[in-house]
N, CA, C and O of each residue as an XYZ file, in Angstrom:
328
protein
N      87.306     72.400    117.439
C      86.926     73.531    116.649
C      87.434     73.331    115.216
O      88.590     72.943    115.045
N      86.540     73.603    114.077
C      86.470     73.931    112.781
C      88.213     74.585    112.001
O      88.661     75.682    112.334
N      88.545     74.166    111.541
C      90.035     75.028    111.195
C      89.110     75.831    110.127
O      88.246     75.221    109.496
N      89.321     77.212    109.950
C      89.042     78.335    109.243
C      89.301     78.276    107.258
O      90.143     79.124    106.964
N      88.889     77.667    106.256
C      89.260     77.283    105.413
C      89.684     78.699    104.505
O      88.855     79.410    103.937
N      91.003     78.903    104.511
C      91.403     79.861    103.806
C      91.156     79.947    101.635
O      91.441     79.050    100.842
N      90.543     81.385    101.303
C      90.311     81.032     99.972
C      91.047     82.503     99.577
O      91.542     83.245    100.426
N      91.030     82.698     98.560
C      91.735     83.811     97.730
C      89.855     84.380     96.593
O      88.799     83.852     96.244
N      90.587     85.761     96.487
C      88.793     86.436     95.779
C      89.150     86.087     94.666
O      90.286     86.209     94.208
N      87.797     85.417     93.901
C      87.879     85.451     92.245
C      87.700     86.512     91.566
O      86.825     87.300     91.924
N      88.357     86.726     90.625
C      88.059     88.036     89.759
C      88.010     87.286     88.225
O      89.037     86.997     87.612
N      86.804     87.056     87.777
C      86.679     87.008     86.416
C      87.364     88.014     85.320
O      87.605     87.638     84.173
N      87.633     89.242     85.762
C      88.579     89.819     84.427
C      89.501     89.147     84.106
O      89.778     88.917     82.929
N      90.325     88.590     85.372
C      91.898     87.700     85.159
C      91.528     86.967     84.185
O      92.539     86.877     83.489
N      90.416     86.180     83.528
C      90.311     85.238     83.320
C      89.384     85.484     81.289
O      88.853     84.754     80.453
N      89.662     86.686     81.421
C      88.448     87.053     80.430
C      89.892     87.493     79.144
O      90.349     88.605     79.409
N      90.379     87.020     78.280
C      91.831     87.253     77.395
C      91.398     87.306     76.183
O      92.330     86.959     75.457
N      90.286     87.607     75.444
C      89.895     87.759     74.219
C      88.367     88.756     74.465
O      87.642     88.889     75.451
N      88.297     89.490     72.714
C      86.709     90.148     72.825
C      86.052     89.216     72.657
O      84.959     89.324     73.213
N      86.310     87.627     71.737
C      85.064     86.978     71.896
C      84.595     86.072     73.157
O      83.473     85.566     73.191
N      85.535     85.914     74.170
C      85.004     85.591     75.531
C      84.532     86.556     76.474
O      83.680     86.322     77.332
N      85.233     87.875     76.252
C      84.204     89.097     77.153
C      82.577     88.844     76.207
O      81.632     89.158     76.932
N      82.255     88.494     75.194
C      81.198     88.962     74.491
C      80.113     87.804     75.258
O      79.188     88.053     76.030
N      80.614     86.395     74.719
C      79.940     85.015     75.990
C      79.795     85.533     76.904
O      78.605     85.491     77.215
N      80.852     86.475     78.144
C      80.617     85.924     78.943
C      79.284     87.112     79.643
O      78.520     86.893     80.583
N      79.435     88.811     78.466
C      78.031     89.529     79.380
C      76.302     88.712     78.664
O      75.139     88.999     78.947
N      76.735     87.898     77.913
C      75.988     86.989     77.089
C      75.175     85.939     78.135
O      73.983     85.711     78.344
N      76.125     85.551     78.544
C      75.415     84.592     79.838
C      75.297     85.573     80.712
O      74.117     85.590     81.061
N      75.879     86.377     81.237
C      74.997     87.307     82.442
C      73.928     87.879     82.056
O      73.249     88.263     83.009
N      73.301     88.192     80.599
C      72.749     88.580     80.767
C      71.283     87.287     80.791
O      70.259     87.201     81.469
N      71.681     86.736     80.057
C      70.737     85.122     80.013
C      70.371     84.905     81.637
O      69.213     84.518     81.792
N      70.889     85.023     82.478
C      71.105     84.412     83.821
C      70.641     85.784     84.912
O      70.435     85.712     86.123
N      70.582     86.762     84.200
C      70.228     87.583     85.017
C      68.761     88.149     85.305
O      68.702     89.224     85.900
N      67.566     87.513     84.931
C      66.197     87.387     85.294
C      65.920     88.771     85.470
O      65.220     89.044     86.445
N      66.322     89.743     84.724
C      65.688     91.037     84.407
C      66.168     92.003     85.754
O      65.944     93.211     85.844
N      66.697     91.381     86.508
C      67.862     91.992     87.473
C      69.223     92.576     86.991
O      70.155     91.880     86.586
N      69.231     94.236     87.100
C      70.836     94.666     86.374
C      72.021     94.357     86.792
O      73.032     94.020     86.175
N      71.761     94.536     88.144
C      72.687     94.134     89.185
C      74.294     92.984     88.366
O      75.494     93.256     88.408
N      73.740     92.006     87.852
C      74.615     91.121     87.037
C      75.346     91.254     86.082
O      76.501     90.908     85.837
N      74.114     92.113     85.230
C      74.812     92.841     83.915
C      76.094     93.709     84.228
O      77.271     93.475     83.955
N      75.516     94.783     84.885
C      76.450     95.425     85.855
C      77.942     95.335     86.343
O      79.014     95.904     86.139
N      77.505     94.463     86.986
C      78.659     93.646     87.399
C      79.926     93.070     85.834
O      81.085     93.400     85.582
N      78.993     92.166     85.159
C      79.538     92.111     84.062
C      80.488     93.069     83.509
O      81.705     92.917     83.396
N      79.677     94.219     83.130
C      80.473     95.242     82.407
C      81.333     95.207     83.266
O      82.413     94.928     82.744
N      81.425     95.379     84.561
C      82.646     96.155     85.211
C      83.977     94.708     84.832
O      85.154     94.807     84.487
N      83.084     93.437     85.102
C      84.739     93.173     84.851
C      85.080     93.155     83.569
O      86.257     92.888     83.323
N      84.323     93.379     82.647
C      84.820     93.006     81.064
C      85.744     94.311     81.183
O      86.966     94.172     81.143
N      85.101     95.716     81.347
C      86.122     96.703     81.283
C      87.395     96.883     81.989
O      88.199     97.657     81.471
N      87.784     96.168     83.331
C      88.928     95.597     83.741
C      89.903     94.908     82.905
O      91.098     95.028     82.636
N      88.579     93.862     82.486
C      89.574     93.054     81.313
C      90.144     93.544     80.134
O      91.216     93.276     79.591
N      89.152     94.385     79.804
C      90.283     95.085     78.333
C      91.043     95.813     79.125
O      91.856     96.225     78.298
N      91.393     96.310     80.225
C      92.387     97.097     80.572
C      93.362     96.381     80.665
O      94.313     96.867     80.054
N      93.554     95.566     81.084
C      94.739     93.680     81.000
C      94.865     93.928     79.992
O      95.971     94.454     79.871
N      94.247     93.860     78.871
C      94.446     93.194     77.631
C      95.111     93.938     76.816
O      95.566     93.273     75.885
N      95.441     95.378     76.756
C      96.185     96.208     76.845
C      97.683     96.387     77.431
O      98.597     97.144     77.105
N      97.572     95.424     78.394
C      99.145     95.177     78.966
C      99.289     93.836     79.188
O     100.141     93.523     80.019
N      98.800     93.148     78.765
C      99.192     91.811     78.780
C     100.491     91.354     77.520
O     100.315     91.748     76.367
N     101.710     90.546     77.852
C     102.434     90.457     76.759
C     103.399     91.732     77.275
O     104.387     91.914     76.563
N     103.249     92.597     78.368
C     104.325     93.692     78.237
C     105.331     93.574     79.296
O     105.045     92.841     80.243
N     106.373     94.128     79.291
C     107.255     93.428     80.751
C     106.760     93.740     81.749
O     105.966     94.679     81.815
N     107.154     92.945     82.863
C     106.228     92.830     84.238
C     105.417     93.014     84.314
O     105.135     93.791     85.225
N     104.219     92.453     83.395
C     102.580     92.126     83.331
C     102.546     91.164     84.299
O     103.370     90.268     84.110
N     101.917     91.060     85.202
C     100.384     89.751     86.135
C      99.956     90.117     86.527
O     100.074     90.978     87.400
N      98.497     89.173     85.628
C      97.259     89.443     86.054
C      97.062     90.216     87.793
O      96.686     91.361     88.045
N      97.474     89.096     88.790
C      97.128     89.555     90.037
C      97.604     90.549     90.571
O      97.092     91.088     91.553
N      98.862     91.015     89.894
C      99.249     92.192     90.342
C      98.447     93.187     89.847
O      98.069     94.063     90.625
N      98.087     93.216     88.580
C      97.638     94.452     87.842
C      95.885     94.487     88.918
O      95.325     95.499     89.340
N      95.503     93.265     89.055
C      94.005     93.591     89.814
C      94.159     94.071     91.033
O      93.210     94.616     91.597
N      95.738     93.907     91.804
C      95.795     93.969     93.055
C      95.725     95.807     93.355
O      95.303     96.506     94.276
N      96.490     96.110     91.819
C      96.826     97.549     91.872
C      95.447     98.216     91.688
O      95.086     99.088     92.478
N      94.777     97.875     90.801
C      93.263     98.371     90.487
C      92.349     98.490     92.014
O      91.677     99.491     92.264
N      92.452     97.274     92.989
C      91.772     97.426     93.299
C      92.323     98.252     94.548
O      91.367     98.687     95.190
N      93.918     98.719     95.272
C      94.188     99.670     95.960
C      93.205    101.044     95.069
O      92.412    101.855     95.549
N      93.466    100.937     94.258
C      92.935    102.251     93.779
C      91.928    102.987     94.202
O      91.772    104.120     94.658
N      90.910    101.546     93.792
C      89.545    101.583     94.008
C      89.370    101.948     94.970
O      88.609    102.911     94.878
N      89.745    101.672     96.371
C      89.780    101.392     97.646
C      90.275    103.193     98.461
O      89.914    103.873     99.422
N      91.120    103.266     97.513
C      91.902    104.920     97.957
C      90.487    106.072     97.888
O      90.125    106.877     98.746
N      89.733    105.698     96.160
C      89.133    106.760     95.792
C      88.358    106.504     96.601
O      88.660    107.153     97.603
N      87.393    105.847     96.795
C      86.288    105.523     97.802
C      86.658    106.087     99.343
O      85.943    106.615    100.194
N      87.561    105.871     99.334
C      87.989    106.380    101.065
C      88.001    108.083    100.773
O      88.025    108.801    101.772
N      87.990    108.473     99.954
C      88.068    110.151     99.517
C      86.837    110.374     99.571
O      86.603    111.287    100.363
N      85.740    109.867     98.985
C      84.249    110.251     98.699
C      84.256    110.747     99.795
O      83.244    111.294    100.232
């Protein structure tokens, strides 16, 4: 049997540390997104993650993965309320 290949989720905000790479990067989603919003979409949401980093990045006990880990309990809480 197959051993189970363990991966970790990507989150492009971690990765998004300036306005002129959020600007590339809904730039190519939107290039790439064949008139489907769905991408764009998506886009915005992580660019607006990312300026939320970018805002505490540089401050004591800033990381990235923590700060997404906390975002996304969040996420996860409110949704369970709906």
């Amino acid at each position: 049997m197959a051993k189970k290949q363990q991966t970790r989720p990507y989150d492009a905000a971690a990765y998004l540390e300036t306005e002129p790479e959020c600007a590339l990067y809904l730039q190519a989603a939107i290039d790439e997104s064949d008139g489907d919003p769905a991408l764009v979409i998506a886009a915005l949401g992580d660019i607006a993650r990312a300026r939320g980093m970018m805002r505490w990045r540089g401050k004591p006990g800033w990381h990235a993965k923590g700060f997404t880990r906390r975002c996304h309990r969040k996420a996860i809480r409110v949704s369970r309320r709906s």
